[in-house]
NUMI-30773 format. One record per residue (C-alpha): residue number from 1; residue in three letters; x, y, z. Coordinates in Angstrom, 1 decimal. Layout:
N
PT  resi  resn       u       v       w
PT   NUM   ALA       X       Y       Z
...
This chain:
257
PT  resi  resn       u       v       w
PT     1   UNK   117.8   163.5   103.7
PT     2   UNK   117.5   162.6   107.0
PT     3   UNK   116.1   165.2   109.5
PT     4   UNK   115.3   165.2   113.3
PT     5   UNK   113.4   168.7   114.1
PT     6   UNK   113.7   170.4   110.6
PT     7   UNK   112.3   173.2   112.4
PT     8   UNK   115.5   173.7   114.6
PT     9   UNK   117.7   172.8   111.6
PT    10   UNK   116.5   175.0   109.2
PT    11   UNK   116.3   177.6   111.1
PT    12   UNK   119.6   177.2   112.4
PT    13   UNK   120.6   177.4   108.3
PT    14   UNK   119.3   180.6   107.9
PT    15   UNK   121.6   181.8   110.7
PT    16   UNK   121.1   182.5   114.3
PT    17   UNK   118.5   185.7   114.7
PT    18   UNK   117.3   188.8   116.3
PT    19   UNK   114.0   189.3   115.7
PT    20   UNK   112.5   192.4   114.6
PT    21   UNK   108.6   194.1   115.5
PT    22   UNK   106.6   195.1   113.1
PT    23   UNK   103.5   197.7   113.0
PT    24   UNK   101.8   195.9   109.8
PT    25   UNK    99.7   194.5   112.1
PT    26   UNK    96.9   195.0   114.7
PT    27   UNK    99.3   192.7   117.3
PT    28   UNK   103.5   193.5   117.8
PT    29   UNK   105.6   190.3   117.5
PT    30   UNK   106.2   190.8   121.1
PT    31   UNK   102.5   190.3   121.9
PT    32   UNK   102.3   187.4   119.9
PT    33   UNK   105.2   185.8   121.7
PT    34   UNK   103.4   186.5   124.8
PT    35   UNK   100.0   184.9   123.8
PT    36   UNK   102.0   181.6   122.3
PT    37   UNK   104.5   181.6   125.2
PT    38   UNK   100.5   181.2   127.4
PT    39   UNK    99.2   178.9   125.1
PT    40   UNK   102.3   176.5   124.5
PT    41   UNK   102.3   176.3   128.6
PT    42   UNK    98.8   175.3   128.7
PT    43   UNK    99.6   171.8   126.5
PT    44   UNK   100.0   168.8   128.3
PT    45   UNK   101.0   166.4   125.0
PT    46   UNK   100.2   165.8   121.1
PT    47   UNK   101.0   163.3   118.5
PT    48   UNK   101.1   164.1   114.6
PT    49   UNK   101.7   162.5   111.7
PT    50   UNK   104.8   164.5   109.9
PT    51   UNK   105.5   165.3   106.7
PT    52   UNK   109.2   166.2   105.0
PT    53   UNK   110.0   167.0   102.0
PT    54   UNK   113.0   168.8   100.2
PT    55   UNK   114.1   169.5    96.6
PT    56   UNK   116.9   171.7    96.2
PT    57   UNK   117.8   172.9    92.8
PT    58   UNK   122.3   173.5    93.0
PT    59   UNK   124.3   175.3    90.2
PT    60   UNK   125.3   172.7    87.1
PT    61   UNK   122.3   170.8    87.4
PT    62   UNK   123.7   169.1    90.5
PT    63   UNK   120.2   168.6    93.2
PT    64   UNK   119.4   167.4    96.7
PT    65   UNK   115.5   165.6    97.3
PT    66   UNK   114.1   163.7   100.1
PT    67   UNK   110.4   162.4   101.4
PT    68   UNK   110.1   161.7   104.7
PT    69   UNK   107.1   160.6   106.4
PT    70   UNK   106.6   159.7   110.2
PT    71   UNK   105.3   160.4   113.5
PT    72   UNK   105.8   162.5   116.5
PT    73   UNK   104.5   161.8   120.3
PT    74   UNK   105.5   164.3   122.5
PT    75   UNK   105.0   165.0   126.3
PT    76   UNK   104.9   167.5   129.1
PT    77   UNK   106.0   165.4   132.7
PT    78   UNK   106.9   168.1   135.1
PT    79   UNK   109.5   170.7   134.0
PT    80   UNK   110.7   168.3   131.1
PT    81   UNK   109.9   167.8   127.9
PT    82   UNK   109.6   164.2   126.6
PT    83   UNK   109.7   163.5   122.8
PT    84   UNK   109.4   160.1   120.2
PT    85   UNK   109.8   161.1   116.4
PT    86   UNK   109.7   157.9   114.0
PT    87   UNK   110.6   158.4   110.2
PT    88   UNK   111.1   156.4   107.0
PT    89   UNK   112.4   158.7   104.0
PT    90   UNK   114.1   158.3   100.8
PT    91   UNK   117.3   160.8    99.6
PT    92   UNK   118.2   161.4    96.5
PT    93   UNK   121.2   163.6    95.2
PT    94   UNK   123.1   164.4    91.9
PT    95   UNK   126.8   166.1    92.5
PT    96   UNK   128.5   166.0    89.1
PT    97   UNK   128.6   163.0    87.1
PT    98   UNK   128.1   160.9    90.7
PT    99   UNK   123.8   160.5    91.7
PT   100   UNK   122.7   158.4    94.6
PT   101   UNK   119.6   156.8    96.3
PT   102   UNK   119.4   155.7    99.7
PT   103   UNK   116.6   154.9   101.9
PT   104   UNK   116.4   155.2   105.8
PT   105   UNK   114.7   154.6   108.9
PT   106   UNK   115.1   156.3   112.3
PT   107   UNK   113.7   156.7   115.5
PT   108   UNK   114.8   160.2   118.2
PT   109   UNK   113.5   159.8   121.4
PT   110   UNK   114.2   162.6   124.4
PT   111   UNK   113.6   161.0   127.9
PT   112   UNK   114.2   164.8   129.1
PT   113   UNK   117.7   164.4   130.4
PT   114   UNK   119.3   162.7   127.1
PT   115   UNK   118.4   162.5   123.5
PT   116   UNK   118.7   159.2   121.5
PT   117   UNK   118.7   158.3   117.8
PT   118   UNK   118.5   154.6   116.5
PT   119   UNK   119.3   155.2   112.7
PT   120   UNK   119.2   152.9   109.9
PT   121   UNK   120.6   153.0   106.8
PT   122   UNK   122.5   150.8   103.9
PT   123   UNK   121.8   147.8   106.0
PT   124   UNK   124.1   150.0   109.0
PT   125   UNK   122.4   150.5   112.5
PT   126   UNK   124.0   153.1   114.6
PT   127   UNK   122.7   154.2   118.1
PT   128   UNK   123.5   157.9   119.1
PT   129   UNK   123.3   159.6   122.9
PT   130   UNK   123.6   163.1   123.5
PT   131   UNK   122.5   166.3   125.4
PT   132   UNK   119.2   167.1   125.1
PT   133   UNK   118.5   170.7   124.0
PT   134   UNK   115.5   172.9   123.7
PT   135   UNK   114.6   171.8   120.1
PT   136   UNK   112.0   169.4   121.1
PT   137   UNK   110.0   172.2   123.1
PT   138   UNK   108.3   173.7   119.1
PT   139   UNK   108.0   177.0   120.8
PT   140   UNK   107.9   180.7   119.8
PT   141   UNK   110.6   181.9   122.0
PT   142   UNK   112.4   178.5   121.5
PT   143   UNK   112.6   179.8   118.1
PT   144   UNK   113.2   183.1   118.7
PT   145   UNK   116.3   182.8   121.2
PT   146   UNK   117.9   179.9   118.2
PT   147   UNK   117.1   183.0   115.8
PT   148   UNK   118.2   185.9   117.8
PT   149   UNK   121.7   187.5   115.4
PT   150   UNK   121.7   188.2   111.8
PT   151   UNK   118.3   187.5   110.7
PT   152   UNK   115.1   189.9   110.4
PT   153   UNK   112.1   188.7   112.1
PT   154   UNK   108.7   190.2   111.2
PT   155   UNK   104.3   188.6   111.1
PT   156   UNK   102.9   187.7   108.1
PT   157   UNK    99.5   187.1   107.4
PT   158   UNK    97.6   185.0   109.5
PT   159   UNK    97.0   181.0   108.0
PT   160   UNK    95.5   177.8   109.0
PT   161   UNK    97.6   174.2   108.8
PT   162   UNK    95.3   171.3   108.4
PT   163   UNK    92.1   173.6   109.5
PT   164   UNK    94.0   175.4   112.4
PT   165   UNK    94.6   179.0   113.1
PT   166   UNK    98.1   180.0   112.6
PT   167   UNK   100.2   182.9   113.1
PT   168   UNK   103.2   183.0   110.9
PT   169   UNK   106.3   184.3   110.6
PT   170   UNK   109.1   185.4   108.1
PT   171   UNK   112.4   184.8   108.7
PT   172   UNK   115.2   186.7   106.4
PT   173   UNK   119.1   186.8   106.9
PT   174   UNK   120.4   190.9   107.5
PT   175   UNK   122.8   189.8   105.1
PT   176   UNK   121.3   188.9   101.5
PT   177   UNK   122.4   185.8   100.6
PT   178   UNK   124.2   184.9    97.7
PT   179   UNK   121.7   184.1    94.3
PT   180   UNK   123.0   180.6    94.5
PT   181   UNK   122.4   179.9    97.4
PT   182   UNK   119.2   177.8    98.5
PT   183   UNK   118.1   179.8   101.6
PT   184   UNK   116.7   183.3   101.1
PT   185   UNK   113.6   182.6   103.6
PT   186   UNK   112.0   180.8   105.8
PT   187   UNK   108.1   180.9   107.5
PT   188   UNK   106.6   179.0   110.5
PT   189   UNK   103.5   178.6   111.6
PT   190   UNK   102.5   178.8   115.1
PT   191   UNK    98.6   177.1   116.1
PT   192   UNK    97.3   179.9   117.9
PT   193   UNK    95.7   177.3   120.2
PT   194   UNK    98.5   175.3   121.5
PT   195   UNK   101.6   178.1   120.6
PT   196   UNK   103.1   174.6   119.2
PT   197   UNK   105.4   175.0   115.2
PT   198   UNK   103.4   173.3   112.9
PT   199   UNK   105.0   173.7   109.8
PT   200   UNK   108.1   175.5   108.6
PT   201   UNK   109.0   176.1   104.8
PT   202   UNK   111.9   177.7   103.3
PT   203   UNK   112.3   179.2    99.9
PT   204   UNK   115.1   180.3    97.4
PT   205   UNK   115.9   183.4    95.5
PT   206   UNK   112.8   182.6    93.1
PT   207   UNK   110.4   181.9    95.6
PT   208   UNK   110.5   178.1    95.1
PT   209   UNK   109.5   176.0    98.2
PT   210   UNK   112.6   174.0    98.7
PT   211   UNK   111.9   172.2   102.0
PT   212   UNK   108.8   172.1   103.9
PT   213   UNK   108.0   170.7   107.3
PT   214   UNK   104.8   169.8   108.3
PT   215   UNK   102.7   168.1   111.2
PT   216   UNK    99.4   166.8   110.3
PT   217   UNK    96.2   165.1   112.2
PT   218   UNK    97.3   166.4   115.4
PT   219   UNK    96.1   164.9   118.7
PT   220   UNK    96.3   167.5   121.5
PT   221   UNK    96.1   166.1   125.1
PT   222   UNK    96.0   162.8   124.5
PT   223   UNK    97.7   159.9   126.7
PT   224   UNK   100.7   158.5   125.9
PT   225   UNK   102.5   155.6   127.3
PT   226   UNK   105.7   156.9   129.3
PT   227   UNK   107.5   153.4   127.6
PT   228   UNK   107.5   155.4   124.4
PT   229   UNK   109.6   158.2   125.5
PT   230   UNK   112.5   154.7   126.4
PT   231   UNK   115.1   154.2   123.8
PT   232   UNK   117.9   151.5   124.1
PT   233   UNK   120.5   150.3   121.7
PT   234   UNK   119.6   147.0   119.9
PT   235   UNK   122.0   144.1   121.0
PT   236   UNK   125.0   143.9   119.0
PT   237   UNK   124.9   148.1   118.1
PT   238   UNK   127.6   150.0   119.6
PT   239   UNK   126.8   153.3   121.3
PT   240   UNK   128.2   156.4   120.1
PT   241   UNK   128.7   158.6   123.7
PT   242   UNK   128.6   162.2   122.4
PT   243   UNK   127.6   163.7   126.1
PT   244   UNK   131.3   164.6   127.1
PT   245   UNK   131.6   166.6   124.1
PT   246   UNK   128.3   168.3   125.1
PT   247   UNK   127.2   168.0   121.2
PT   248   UNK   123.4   168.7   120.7
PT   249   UNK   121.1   166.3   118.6
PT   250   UNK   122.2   166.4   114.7
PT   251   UNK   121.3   164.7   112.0
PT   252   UNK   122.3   165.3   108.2
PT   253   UNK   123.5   168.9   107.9
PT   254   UNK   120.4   170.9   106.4
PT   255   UNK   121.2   172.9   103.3
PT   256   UNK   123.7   176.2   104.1
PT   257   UNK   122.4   179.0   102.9
């Protein structure tokens, strides 16, 4: 399936949140916040090497899979945000007596005033400009203000991604969702370090992992090229305008709980 941000999508599939404290452990949420909110201020840029990957189980034997690999560069240049996220990925999907394959390429690139996507697929190029938003930021309070109605938010035990310190987070709907549907929770992990979302994963009633989200071999602080963060439409590819509609960055819809 194609994604842009998982972390923003799946989040945004679990509903839109407030969070919640919790006494469980030595620091409050809101402490937490604080020290990432510090942290995340602190970093000037990273690239990663990203990792997707999704299989849904649906009612009647019916599924929805993807593997997605790909990069993200991403940049601090004043008050704005810059962000390049390349991925290749394949999506598979059975709905009834109908199953399908595809395979696709894109590239999302935020200049900090717009946000483009050159996407691939079926031998189709289409070229994308919208609004930016906050997604590309991977902060804590980022996350908390897209999760800030209808869910519980409480720390978990402390983990490590790829060798880092992590604080973690579960995210649960107030409203229990039905057993069929694929969503009942969601955890990210936040580097203590850089207060930058690493990984996200989500789970169903079982406690099967049905997506996962994950940035790997991180480079913090390292130069980037300001060309990367340019975009343009290939010649011959029509641009799609969404601005007027003030529409933020989409890709496929994630899974609805």
């Amino acid at each position: 399936m194609n994604v842009r941000f998982r972390f923003i999508a799946i989040l945004g599939a679990v509903a839109v949140a407030s969070f919640v404290s919790t006494t469980a452990f030595a620091e409050s949420i809101e402490e937490v916040e604080k020290k990432l909110a510090d942290a995340h201020s602190k970093l000037r840029s990273y690239s990663a090497r990203l990792k997707d990957v999704e299989d849904i189980p649906l009612t009647d034997g019916n599924y929805m899979k993807s593997d997605t690999d790909g990069t993200v560069e991403w940049m601090r240049k004043g008050d704005k945000i810059l962000y390049r996220m390349e991925i290749k990925g394949t999506s598979a999907q059975k709905f009834g007596a109908g199953e399908s394959k595809t395979e696709q390429t894109s590239t999302f690139v935020s200049d900090g005033e717009m946000f483009y996507t050159l996407g691939e697929q079926l031998g189709q190029k289409r070229f994308i400009k919208q609004n930016r938003d906050s997604s590309v930021n991977g902060d804590f309070r980022t996350m908390l203000e897209m999760v800030r109605k209808g869910n519980d938010v409480k720390l978990v035990a402390d983990d490590k991604v790829d060798g880092a310190e992590c604080y973690v987070v579960e995210i649960t709907p107030k409203t229990k969702p039905a057993d069929d549907d694929p969503i009942h929770k969601t955890l990210a992990w936040f580097r203590k370090d850089i207060g930058l979302s690493v990984k996200v994963a989500s789970y169903n009633k079982d406690g099967k992992e049905v997506y996962s989200h994950t940035l790997l071999g991180m480079k913090v602080d390292v130069p980037i090229d300001a060309g990367r963060f340019v975009l343009k439409a290939p010649d011959g590819v029509e641009v799609t305008d969404l601005t007027a509609l003030d529409e933020k960055p989409t890709t496929t819809p994630p899974p609805k709980p």
